[in-house]
C-alpha positions as CSV (number, residue, x, y, z in Angstrom):
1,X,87.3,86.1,123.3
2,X,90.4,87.4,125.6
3,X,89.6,91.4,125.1
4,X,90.1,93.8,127.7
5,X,87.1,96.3,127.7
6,X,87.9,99.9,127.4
7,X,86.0,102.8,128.9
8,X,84.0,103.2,125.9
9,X,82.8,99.7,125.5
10,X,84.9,98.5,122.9
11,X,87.1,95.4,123.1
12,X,90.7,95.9,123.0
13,X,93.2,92.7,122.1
14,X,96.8,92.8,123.1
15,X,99.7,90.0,123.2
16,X,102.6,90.9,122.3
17,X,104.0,93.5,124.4
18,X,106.5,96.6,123.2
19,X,109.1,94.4,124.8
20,X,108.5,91.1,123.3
21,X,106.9,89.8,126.3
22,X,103.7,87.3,125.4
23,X,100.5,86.8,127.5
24,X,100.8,83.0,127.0
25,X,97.6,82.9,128.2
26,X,96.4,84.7,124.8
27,X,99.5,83.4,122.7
28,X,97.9,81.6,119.7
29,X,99.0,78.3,118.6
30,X,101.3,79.1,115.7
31,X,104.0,76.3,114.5
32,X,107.8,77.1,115.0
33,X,108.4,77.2,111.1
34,X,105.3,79.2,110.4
35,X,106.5,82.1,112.9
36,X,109.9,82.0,111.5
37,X,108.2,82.3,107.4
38,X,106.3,84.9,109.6
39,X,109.8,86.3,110.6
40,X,111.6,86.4,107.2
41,X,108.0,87.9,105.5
42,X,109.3,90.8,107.9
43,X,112.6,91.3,106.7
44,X,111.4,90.7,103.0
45,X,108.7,93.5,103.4
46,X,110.9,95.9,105.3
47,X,113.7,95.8,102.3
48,X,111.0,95.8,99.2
49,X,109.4,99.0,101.3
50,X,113.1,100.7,101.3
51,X,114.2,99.5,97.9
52,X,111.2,101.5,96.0
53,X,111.2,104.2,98.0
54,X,115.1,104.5,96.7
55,X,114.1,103.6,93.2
56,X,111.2,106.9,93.4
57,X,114.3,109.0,95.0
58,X,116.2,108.1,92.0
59,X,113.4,108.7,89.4
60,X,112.4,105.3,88.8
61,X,109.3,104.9,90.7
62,X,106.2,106.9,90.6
63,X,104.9,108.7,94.1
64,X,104.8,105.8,96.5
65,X,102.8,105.1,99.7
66,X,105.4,103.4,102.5
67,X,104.3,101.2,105.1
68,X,107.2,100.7,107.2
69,X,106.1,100.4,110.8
70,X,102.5,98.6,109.8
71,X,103.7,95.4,109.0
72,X,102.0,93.8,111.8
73,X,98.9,94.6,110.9
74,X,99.6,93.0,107.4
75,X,101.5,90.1,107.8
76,X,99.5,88.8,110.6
77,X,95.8,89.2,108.8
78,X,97.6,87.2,105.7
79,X,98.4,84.5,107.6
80,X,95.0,84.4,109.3
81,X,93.3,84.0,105.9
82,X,92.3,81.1,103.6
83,X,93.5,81.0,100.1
84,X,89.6,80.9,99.0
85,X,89.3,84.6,100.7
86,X,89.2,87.8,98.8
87,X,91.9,90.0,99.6
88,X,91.2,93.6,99.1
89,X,93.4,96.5,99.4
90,X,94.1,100.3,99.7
91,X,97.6,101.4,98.7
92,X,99.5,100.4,101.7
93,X,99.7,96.9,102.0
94,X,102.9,96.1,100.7
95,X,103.4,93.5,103.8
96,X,100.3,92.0,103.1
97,X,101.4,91.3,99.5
98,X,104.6,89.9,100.7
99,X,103.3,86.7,102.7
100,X,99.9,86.6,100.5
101,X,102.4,85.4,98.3
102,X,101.9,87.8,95.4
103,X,104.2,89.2,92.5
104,X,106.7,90.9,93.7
105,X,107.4,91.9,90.2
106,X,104.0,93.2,89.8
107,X,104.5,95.1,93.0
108,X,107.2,97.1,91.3
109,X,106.1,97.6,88.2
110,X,102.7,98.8,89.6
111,X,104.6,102.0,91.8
112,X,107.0,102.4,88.0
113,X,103.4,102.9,86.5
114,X,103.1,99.9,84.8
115,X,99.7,98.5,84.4
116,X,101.0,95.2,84.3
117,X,101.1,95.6,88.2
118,X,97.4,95.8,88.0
119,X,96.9,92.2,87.1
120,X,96.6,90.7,90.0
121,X,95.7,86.7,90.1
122,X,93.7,84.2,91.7
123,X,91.0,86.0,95.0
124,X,92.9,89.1,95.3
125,X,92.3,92.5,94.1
126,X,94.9,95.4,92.9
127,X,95.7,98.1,94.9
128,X,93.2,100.8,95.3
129,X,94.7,104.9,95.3
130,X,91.0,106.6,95.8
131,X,90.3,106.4,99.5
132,X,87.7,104.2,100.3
133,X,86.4,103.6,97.1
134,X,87.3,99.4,97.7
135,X,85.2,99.6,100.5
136,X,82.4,99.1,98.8
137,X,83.9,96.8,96.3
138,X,84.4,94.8,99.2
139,X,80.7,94.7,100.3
140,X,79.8,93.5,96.4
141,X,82.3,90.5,96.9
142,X,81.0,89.4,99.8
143,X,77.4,89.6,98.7
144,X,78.5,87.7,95.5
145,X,80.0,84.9,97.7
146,X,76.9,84.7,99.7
147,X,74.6,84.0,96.3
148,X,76.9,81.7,95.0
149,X,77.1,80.1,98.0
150,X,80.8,80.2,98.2
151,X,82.8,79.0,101.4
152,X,84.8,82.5,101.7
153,X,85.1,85.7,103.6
154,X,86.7,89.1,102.3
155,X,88.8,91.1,103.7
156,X,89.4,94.6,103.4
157,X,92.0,97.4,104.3
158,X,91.8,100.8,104.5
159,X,92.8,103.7,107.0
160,X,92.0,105.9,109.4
161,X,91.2,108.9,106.9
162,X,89.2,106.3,105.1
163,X,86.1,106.4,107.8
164,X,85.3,109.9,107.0
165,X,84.4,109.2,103.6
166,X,81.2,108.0,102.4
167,X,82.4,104.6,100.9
168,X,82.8,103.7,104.4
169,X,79.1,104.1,105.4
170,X,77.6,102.7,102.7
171,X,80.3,99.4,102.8
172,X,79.6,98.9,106.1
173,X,75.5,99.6,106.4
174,X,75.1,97.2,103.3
175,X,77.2,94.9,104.7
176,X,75.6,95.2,108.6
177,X,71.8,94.5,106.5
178,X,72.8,91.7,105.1
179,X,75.0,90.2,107.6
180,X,77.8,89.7,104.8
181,X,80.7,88.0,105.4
182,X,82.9,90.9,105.1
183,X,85.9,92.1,107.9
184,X,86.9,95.5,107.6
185,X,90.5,96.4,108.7
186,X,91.1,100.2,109.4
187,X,95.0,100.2,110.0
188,X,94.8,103.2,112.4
189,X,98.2,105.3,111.6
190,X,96.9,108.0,113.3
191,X,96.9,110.6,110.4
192,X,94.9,110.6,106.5
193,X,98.3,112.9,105.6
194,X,98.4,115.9,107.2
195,X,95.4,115.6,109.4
196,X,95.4,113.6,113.6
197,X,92.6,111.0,113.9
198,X,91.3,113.3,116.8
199,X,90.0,116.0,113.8
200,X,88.9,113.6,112.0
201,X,86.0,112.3,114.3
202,X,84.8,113.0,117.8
203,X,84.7,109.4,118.3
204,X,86.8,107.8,121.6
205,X,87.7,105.2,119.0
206,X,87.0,103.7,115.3
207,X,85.9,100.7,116.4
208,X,83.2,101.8,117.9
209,X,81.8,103.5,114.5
210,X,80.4,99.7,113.7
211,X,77.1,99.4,116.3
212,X,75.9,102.1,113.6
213,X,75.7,99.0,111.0
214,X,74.5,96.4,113.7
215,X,77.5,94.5,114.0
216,X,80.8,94.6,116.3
217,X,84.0,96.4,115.9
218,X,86.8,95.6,118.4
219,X,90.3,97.7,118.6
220,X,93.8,95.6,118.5
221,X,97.1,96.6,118.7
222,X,98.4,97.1,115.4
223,X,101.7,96.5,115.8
224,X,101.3,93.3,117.9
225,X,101.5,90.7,114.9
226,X,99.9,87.8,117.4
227,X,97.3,89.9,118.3
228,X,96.7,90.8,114.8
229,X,96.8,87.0,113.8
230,X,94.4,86.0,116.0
231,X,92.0,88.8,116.3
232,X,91.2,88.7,111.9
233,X,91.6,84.2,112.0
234,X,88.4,84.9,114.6
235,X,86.6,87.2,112.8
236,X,86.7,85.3,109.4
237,X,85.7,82.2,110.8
238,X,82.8,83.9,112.3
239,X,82.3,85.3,109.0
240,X,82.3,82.1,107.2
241,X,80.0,80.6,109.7
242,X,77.4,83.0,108.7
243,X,77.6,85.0,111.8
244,X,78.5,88.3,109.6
245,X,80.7,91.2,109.3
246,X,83.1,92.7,111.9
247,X,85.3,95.5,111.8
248,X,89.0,96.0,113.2
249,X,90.8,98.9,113.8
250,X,94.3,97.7,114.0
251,X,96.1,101.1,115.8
252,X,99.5,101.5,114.7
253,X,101.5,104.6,113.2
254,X,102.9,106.1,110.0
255,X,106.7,106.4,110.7
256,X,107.4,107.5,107.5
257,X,105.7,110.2,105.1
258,X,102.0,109.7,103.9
259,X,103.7,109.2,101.0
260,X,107.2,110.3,99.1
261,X,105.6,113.4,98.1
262,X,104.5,114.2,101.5
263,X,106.7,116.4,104.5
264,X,105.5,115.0,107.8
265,X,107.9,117.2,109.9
266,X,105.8,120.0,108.5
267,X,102.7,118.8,111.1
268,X,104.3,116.1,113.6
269,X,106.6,116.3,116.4
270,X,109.8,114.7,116.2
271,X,109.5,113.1,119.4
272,X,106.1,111.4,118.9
273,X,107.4,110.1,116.1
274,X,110.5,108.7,118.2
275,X,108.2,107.1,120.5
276,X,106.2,105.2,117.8
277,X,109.7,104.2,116.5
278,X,110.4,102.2,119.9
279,X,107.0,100.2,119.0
280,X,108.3,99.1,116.0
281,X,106.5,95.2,115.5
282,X,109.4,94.0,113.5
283,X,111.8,94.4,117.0
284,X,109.2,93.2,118.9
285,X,108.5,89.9,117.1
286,X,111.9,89.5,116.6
287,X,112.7,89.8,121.0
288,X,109.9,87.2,120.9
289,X,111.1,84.8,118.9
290,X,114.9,84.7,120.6
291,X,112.8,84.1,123.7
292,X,111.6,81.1,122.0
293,X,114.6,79.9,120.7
294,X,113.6,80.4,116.8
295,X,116.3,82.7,116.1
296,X,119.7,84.1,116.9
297,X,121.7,86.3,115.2
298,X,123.3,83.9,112.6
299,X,120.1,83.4,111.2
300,X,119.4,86.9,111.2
301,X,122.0,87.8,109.5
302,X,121.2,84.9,107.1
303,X,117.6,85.9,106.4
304,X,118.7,89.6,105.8
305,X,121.1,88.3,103.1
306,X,118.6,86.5,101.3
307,X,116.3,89.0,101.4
308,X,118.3,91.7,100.0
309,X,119.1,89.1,97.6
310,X,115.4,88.6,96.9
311,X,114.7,92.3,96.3
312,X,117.9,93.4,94.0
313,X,116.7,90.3,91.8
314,X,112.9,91.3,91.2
315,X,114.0,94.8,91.3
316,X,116.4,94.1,88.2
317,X,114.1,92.5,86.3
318,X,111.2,94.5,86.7
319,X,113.7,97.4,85.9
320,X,114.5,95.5,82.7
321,X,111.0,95.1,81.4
322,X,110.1,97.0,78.6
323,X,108.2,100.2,79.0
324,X,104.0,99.6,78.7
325,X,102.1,101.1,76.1
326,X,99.8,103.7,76.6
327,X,96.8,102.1,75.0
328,X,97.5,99.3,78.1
329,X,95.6,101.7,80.6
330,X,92.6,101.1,79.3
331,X,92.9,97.2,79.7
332,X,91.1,95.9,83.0
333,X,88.8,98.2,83.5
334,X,85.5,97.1,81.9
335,X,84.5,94.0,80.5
336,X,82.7,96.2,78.0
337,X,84.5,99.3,77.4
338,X,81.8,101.8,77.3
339,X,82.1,104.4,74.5
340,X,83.3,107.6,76.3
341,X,86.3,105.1,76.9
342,X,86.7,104.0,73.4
343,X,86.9,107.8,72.0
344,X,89.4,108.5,74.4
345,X,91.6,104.9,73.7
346,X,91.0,105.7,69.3
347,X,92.3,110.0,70.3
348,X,95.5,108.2,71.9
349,X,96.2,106.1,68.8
350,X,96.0,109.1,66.8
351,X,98.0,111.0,68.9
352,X,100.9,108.3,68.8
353,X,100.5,107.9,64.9
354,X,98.0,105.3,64.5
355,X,97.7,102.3,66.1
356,X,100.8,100.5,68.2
């Protein structure tokens, strides 16, 4: 594959430059309609991000996890994937959801604390708040579709803070022993809240953390959306082939907060976070595809509208579902609910008056 080797012997794949500029060498086939649904998946997941995190200023959202900036490494990976994969996420993959062609209703009623916006359909699972924890879910799915013989890799998401919990070494050894078909994705932002990537690990890069396991991890630039493309559509077709797991640390940054109840001028500089700014992989793709003729700024302005459109909509009626019932957060969790859970579900009823 077209990686550049860096100083520590991991393999580093760039495309798209800051500028827009593509390495046609390296550009990967992608049809003129997909790259614009590509395009308006952008838009889409840059107004749902802004939308909720109004809706949590204004009290009706819970504490919400942003991911403006990332959406590279999201919408890229989604597009890369079959729909017979297994999708599985942390709590910042709002992107991803976008062009996997989830509920965006769901979405919001899952950051309004709704549990309905836990019931996630078809090979895709809900997002996951404890850090790392799915890492090992992950592992389990991809073990279950090598027994049953089924012709489909995972994916799973995470970040950077993620690799210094123990989830992560136990996802990826089983995975690495048994040559599942799993790819990990560590969407580098460069802090687990408060803390750099360089405290976290003495590492020269993530990547690199996957020779432990006996399998490769290669670095991409996060917020190259071609790059991103290609790099995951490899590694799961290697994965499906039986050639086992890979990991991917896409390195991007956090713009915004860890999450809305987070300060990040309390422990960043301004001016790094300008410079990330300038990165931003929704300008980028954009420069790229005026250079190929896709887009100009009539249909910009025409894919913003519908967008905003889009949002206000699901926003409104997600708004204008009724409130859940306690009792519902117990639903989904077991598929036997185990009897500690059953004393705590019959105390709530009695609580509220008896059952509702």
């Amino acid at each position: 594959m077209p990686y550049k080797e860096l100083d520590n012997g991991v393999k580093r794949l760039e495309i798209l430059d800051e500028n827009g500029e593509v390495d046609e060498e390296l550009e990967p086939q992608i049809g003129e309609s997909r790259l614009l649904e590509m395009y308006k998946d952008f838009v889409l997941s840059r107004k749902l991000d802004e939308k909720i995190f109004k809706m949590q200023r204004r009290g009706e959202a819970g504490t919400y996890a942003r991911f403006k900036g990332q959406e590279a490494s999201q919408i890229g990976p989604a597009y890369a994937m079959d729909s017979e994969d297994w999708f599985v996420p942390s709590f910042r993959e709002g992107a991803f959801w976008v062009s996997r062609g989830l509920s965006l209703k769901k979405f919001f009623r899952y950051w309004m604390g709704d549990e309905f916006g836990h019931t996630v359909e078809g090979n895709n699972m809900p997002l996951s708040i404890p850090v790392g924890s799915q890492i090992s879910h992950a592992a389990g799915i991809g073990i279950a579709s090598q027994v049953l013989e089924k012709d489909a890799a995972t994916l799973v998401y995470f970040g950077d803070g993620a690799t210094s919990q123990g989830d992560f070494h136990s996802g990826m050894n089983f995975a690495g022993t048994f040559n599942l078909p799993v790819v990990f994705l560590c969407q580098n932002n460069q802090y687990a809240i408060s803390t750099p990537r360089e405290k976290q690990t003495a590492a020269k890069s993530l990547a690199q953390k996957a020779r432990a396991y006996g399998f490769e991890g290669i670095q991409v630039d996060g917020n190259d959306v071609l790059a991103m493309y290609k790099a995951v559509k490899d590694a799961l077709n290697e994965a499906r082939q039986g050639k086992g797991p890979k990991l991917i640390e896409a390195v991007t940054y956090r713009v915004t907060d860890h999450t809305t109840s987070d300060d990040w001028t309390r422990y960043r500089d301004k001016e790094e976070v300008k410079r990330w700014k300038e990165k931003d992989p929704l300008d980028r793709f954009e420069s790229y595809l005026k250079d190929k003729s896709i887009i100009e700024e009539e249909k910009i302005e025409e894919v913003e509208d519908k967008a905003d459109e889009k949002v206000e909509k699901v926003a409104e009626e997600a708004k204008s579902m009724e409130d859940p019932e306690p009792e519902k957060m117990f639903e989904h969790v077991y598929s036997e609910t185990p009897e500690r859970l059953k004393r705590q579900l019959e105390s709530l009823k009695s609580a509220h008056g008896g059952d509702s």
